[in-house]
Backbone as a printed PyTorch tensor [residue, N CA C, xyz], in Angstrom:
tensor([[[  0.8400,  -1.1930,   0.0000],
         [  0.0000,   0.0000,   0.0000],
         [  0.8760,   1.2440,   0.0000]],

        [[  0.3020,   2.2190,  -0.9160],
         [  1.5040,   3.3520,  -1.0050],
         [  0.8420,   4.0950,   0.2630]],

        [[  1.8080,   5.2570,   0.8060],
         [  2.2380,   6.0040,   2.0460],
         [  1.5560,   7.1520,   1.5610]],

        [[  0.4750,   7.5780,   2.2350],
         [ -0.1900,   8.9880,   1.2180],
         [ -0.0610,  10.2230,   1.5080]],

        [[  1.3090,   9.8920,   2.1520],
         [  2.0780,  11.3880,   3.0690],
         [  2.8930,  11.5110,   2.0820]],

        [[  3.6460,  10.6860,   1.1330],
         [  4.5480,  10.7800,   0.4900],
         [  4.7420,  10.9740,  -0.4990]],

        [[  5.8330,  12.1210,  -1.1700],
         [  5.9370,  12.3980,  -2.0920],
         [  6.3920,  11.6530,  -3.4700]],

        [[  5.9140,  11.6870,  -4.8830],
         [  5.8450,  10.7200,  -5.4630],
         [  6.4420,  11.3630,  -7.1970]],

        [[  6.7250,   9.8400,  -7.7530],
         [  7.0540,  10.8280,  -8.8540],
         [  6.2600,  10.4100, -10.0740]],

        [[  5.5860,  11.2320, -11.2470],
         [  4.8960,  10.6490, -11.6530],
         [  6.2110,  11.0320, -13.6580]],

        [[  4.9060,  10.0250, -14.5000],
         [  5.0490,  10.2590, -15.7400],
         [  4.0190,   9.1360, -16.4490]],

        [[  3.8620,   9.9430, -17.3600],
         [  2.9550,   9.5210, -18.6010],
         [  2.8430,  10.2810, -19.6560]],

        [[  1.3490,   9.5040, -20.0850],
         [  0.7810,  10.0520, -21.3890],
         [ -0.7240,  10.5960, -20.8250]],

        [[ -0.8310,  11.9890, -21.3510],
         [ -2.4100,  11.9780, -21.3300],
         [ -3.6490,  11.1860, -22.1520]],

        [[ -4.2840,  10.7460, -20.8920],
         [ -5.1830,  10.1420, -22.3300],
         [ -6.3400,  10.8400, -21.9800]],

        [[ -6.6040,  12.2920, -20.6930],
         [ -7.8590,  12.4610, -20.7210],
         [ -8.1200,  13.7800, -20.0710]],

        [[ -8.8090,  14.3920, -20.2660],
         [ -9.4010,  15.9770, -19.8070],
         [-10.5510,  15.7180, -18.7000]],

        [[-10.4000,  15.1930, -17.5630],
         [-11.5380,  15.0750, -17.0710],
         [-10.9890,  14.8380, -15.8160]],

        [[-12.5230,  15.6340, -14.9620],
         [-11.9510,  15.4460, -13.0290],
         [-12.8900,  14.6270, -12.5670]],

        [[-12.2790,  13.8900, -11.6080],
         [-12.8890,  12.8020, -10.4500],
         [-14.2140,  13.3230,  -9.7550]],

        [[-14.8150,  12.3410, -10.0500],
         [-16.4560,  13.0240,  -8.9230],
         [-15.8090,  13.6750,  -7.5200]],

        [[-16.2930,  15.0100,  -7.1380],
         [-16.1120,  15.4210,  -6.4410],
         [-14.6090,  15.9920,  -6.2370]],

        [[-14.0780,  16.7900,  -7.2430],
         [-12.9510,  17.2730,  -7.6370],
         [-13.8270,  18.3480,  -8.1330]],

        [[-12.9620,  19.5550,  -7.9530],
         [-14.0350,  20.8340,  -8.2730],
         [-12.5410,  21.5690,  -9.1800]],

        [[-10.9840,  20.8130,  -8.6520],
         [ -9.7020,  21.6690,  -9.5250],
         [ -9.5260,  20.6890, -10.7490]],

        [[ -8.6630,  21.6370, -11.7590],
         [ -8.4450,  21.0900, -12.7650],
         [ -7.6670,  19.9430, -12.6300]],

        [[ -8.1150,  19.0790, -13.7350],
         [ -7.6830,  17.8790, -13.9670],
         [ -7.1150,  16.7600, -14.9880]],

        [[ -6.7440,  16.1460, -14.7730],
         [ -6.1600,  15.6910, -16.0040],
         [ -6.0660,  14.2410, -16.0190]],

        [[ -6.4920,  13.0980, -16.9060],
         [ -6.3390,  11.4150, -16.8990],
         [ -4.9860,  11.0160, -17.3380]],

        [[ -4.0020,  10.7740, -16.7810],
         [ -2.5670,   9.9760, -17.5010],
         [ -3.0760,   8.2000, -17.4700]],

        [[ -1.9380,   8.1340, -18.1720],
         [ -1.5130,   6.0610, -18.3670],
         [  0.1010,   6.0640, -17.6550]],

        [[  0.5650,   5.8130, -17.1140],
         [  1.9550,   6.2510, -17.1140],
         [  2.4910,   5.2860, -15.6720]],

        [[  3.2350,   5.7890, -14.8310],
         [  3.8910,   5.2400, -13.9490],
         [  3.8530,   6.0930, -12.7350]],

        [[  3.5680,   5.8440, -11.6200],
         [  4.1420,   6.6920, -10.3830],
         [  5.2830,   5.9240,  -9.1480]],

        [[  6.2830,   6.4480,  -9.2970],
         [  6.9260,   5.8220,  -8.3570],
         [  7.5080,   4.1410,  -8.5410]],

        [[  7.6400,   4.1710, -10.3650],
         [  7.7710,   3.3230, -11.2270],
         [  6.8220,   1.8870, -11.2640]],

        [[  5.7970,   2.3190, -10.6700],
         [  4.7930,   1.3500, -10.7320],
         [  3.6110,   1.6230, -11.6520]],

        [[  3.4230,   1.5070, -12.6620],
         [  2.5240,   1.6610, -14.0710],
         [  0.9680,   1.4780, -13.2620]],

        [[  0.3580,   2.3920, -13.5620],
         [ -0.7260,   2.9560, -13.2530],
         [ -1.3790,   4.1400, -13.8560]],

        [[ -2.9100,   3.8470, -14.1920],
         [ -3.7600,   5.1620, -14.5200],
         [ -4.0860,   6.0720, -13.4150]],

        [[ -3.9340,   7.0770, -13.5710],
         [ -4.2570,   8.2380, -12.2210],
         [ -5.0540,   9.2660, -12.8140]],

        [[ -5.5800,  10.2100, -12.2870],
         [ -5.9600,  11.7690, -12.2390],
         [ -4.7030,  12.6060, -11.7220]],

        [[ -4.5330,  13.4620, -12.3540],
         [ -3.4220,  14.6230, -12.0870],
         [ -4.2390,  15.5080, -11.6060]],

        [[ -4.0610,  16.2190, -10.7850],
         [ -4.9790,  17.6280, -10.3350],
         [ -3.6550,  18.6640, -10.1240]],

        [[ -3.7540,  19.7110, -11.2040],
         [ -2.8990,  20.7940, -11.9210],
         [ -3.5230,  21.9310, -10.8910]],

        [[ -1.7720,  22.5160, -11.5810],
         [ -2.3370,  23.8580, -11.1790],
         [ -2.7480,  25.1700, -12.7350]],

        [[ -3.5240,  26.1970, -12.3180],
         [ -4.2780,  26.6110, -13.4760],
         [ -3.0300,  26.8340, -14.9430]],

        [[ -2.1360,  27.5710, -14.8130],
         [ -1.3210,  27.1700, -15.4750],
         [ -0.8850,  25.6810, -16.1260]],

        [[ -0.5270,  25.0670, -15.9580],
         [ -0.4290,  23.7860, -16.2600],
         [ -1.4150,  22.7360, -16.4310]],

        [[ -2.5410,  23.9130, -16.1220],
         [ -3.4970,  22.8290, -16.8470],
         [ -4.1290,  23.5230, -18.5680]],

        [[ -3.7910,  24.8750, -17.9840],
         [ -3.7350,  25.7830, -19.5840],
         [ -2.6530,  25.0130, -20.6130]],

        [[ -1.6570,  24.7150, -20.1520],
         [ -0.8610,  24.4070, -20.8170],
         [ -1.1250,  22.7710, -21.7550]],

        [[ -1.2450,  21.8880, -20.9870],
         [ -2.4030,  20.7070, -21.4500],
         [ -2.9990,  20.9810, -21.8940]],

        [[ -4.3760,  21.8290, -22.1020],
         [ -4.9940,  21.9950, -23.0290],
         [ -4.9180,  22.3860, -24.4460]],

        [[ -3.6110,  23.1730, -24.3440],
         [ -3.0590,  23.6220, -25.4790],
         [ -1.9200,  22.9310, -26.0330]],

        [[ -1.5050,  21.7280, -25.6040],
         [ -0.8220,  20.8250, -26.0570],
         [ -1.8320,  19.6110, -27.0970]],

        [[ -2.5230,  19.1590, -25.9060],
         [ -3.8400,  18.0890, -26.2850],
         [ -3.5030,  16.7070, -25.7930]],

        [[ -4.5190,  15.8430, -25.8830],
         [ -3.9150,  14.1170, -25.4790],
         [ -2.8360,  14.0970, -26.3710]],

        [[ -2.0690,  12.8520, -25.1960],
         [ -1.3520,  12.2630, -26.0850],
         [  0.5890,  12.8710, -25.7210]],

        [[  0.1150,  14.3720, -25.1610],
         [  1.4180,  14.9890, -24.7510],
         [  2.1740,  13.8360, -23.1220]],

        [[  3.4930,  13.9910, -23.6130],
         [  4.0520,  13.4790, -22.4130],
         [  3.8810,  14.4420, -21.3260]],

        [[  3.7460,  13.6330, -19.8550],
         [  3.9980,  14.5020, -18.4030],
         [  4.5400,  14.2490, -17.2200]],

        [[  5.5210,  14.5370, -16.4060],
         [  6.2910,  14.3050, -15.5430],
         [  6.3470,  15.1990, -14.6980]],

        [[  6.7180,  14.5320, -13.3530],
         [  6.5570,  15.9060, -12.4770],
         [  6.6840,  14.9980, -10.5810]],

        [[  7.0120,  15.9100, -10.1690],
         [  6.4620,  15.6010,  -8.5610],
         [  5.6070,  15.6560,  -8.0500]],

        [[  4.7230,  15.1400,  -7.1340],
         [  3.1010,  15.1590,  -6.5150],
         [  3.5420,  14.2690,  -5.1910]],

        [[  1.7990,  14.5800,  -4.9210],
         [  1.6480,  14.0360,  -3.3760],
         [  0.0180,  13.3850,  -3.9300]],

        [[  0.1990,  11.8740,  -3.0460],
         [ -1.3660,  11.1340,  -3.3380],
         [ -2.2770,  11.7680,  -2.8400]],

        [[ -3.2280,  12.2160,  -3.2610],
         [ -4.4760,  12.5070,  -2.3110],
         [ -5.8570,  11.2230,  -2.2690]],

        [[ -5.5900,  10.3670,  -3.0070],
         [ -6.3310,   9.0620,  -2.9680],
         [ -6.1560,   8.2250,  -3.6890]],

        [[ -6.5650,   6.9230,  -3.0110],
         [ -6.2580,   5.8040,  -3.5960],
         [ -7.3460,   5.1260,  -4.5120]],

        [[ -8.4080,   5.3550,  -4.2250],
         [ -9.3400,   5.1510,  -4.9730],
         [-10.6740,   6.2170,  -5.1310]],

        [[-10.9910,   6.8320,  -6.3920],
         [ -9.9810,   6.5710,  -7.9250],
         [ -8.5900,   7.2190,  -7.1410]],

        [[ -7.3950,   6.5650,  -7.9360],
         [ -6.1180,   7.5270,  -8.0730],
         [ -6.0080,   8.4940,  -8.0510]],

        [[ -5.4460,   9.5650,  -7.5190],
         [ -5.2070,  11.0480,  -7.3890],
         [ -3.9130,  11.2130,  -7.0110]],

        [[ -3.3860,  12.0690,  -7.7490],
         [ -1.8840,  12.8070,  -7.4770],
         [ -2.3180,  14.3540,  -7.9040]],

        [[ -1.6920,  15.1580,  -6.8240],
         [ -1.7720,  16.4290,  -7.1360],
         [ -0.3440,  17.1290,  -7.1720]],

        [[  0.0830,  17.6280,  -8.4400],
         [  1.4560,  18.1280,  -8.8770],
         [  1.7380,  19.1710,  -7.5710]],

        [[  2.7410,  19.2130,  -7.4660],
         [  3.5830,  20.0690,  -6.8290],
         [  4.8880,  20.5080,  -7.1520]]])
């Protein structure tokens, strides 16, 4: 079971524009890996960087540092 104090590292591919029920910040669907364990997650961006995704589109690579905010669905929020 991952540690949901802990900081994590993520990367992927977007495959999706969309936030978790009950997520009100921007969001984002990867395929990718966190903490080299291959997994689909939600990214929850900050407004910048989620401007920036949008104007890239699916499909762009993404990497970055985060912290879990849940395990089910998946959630990492960049930092």
């Amino acid at each position: 079971m991952r540690n949901l104090e802990n900081h994590v590292y993520y990367e992927g591919i977007v495959i999706g524009v969309e936030q978790p029920e009950g997520v009100k910040e921007p969001s984002i669907l990867v395929h990718g890996r966190v903490n080299d364990k291959e997994a689909e997650f939600y990214l929850i961006l900050d407004p910048a960087s989620y401007d920036e995704v949008l104007r890239l589109g699916i499909g762009q690579q993404v990497s970055g540092r985060g912290v879990v905010e849940s395990e089910n669905p998946f959630i990492v929020r960049k930092i």
